[in-house]
C-alpha positions as a Markdown table, in Angstrom:
| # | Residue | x | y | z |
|---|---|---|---|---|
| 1 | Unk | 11.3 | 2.7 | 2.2 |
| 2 | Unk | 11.2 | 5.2 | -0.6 |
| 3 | Unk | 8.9 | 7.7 | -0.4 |
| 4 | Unk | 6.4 | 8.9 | -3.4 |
| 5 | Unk | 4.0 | 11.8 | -3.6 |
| 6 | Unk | 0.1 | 10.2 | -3.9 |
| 7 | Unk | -0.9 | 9.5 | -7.7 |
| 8 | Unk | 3.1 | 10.3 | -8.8 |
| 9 | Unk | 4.5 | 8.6 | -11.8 |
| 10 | Unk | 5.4 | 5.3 | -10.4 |
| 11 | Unk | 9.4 | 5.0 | -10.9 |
| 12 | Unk | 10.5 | 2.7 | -8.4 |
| 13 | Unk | 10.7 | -0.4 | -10.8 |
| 14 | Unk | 10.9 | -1.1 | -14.6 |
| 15 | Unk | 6.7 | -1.5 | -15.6 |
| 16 | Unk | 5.4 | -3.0 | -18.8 |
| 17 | Unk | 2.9 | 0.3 | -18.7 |
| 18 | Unk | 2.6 | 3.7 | -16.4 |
| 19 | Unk | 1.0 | 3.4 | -13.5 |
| 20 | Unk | 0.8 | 5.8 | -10.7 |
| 21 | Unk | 2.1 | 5.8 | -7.0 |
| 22 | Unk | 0.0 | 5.6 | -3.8 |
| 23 | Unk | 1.1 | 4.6 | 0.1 |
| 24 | Unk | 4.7 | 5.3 | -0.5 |
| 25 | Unk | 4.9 | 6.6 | 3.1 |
| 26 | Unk | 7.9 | 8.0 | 4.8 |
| 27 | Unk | 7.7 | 9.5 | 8.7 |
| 28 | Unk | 9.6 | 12.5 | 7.0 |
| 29 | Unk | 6.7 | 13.5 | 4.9 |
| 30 | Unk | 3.4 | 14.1 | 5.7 |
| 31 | Unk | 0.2 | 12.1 | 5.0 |
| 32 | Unk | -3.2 | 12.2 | 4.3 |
| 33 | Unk | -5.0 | 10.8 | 7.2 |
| 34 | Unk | -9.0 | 10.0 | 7.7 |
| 35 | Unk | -11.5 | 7.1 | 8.3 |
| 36 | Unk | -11.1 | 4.1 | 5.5 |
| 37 | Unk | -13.8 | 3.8 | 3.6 |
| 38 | Unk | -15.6 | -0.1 | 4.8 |
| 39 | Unk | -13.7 | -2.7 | 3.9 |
| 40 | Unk | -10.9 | -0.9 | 2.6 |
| 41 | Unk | -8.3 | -2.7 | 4.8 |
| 42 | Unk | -9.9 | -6.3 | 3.8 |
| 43 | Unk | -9.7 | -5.8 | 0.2 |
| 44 | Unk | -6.3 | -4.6 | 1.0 |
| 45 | Unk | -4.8 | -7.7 | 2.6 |
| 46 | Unk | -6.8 | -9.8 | 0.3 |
| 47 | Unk | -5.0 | -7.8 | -2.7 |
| 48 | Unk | -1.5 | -8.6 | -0.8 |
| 49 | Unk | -2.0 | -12.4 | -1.3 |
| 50 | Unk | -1.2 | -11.8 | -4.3 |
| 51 | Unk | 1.5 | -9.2 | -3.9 |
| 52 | Unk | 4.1 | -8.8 | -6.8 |
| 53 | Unk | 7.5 | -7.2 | -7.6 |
| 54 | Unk | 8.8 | -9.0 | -4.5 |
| 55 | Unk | 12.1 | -8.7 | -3.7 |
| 56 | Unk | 14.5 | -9.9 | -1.0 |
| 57 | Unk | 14.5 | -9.0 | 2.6 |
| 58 | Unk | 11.7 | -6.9 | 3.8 |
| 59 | Unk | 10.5 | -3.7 | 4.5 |
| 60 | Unk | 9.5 | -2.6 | 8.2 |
| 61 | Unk | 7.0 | 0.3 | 9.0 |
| 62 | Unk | 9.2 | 3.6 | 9.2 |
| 63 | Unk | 5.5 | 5.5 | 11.0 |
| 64 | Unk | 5.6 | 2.6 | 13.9 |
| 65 | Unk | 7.4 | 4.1 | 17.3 |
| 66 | Unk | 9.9 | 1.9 | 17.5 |
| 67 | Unk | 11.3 | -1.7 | 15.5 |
| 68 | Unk | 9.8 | -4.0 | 18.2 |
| 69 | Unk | 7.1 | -3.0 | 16.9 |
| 70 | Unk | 7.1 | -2.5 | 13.2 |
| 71 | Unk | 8.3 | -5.9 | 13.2 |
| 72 | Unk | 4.8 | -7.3 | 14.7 |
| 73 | Unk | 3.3 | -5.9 | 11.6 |
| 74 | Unk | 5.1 | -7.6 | 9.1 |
| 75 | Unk | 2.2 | -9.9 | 8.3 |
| 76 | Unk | -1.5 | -8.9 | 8.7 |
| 77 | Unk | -2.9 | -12.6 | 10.0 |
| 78 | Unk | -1.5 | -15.4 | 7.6 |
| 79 | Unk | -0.5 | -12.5 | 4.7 |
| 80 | Unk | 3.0 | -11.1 | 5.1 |
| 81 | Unk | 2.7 | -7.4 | 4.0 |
| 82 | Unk | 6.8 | -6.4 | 4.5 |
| 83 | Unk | 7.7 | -7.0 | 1.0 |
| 84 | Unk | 5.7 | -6.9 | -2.2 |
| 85 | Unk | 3.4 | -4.6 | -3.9 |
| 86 | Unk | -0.6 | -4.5 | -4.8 |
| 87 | Unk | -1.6 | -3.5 | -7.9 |
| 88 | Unk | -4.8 | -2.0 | -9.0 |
| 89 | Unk | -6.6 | -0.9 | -11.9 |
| 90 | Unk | -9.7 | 1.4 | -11.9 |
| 91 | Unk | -12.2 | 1.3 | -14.2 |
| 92 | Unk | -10.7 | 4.1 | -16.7 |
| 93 | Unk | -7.2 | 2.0 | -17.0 |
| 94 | Unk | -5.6 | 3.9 | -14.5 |
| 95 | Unk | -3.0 | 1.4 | -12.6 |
| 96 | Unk | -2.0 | 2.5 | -9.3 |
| 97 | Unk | 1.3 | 0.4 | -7.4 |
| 98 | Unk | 1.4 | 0.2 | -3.7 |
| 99 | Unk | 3.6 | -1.2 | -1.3 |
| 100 | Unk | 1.9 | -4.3 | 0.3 |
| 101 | Unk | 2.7 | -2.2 | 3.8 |
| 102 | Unk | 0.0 | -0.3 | 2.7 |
| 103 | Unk | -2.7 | -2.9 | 4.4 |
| 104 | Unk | -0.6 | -1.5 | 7.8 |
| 105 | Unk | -0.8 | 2.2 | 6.9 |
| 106 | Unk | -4.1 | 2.4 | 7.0 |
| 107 | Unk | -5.2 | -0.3 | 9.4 |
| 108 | Unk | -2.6 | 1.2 | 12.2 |
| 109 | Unk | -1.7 | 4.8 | 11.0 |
| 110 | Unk | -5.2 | 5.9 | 9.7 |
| 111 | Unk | -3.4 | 6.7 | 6.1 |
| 112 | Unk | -6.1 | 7.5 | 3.7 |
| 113 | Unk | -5.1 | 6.8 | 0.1 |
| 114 | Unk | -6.9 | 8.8 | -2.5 |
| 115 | Unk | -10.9 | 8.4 | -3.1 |
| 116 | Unk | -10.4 | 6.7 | -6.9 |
| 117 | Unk | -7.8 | 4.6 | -5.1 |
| 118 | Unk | -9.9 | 3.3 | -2.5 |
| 119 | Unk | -12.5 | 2.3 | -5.4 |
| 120 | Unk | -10.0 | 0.9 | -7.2 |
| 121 | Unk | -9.7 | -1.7 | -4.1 |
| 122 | Unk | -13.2 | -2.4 | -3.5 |
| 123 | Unk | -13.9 | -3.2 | -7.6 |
| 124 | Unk | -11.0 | -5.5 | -7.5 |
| 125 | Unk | -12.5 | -7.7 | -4.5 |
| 126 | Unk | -16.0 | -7.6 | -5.6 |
């Protein structure tokens, strides 16, 4: 997958409106790492039912030790996380684009996206 700096000026698709990058991991560049704030992940996958931009083929976890296993985690229960992307708008208007492999990233590889992110999340569930 292509990788983007945290809170970058999302590129990686035509948008209607800017929005900014987070969870565009890569194991060539280092991430931020730390304990999810509760319910983090669940909001997450809930998010990923609804995942858009989905294109063909999928996307396998480039962190996982080997493709035997970054192929298990293609789904997180009954919601298939290897294509598709979550987006999220805060309070201020600020809309952020993840992958939908972000539910895995922090779940599995204890990624921790940035604070007004993880808000971001837990408003849109509530």
């Amino acid at each position: 997958m292509t990788h983007y700096p945290d809170l970058s000026p999302y590129i990686y698709d035509s948008a209607e409106k800017p929005m900014r990058n987070v969870g565009w991991l890569s194991r060539e560049h280092a991430y931020p790492t730390g304990s999810a704030p509760e319910g983090l992940v669940d909001a997450l996958a809930m998010l990923a039912r609804d995942a858009v931009n989905v294109h063909r083929g999928m996307h396998f976890c480039d962190l996982c030790p080997d493709f035997r296993t970054a192929r298990e985690h293609t789904s997180r229960g009954d919601v298939f996380i290897g294509s598709g992307e979550i987006r999220v708008t805060d309070s201020g208007g600020t809309t952020y684009a993840s992958p939908a492999m972000i539910v895995h990233y922090v779940e599995h590889h204890g990624y921790l996206p940035p604070e007004e992110y993880c808000k971001a999340v837990l408003g849109a569930v509530q």
